[in-house]
N, C-alpha and C positions, 0 to 999 in steps of 0.2 A: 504494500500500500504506500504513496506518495502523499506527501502533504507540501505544501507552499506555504512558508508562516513567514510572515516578516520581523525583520530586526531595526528597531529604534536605534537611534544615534548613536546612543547609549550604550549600544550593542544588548540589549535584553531583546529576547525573542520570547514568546507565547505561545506555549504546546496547546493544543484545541482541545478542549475540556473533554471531549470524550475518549481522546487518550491518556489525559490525567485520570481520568473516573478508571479507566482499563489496566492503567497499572501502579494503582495508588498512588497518587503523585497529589499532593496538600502544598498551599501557599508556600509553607518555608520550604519543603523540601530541597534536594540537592539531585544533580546526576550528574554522572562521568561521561563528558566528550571528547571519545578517542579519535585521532586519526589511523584511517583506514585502507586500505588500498582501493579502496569504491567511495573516498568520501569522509566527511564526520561520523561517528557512530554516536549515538545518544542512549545512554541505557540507566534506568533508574539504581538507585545505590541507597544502600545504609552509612550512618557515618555515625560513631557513638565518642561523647564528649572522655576525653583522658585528664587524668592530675594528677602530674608525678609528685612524688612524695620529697618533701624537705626532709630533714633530721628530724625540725620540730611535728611534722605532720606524725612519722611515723613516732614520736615520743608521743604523742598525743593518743595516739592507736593502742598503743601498748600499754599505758594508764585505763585510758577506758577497759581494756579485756580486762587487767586486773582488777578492774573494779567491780566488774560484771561474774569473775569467778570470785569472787569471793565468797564463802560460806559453802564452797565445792568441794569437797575429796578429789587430787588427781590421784590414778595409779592404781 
């Protein structure tokens, strides 16, 4: 299937709502535009937020469990 969508100045282009509806594709969404030997390829994608850990994050992490085992038997 072909589609013609245009792209604003801006370079933002607008997938036609019934291929958003077909392949879950929501406002914020994201997709990966690869080059292809036929072209751009556009294919929807997950992307999940990371937080590497400081010293103080993971001292932080370590406090709470101990706080949380507390009154536990290990072993």
């Amino acid at each position: 299937m072909e589609r013609i969508v245009s792209i604003n100045e801006s370079g933002t282009l607008t997938l036609p709502k019934d291929l958003r509806t077909k392949y879950g594709l929501e406002g914020a969404d994201r997709v990966v535009i690869e080059e292809s030997s036929e072209g751009l390829l556009i294919r929807a994608c997950a992307t999940f937020p990371i937080e590497i850990y400081s010293d103080e994050r993971v001292l932080e992490f370590n406090q709470s469990n101990e706080k949380e085992l507390e009154g536990f038997e290990l072993g």
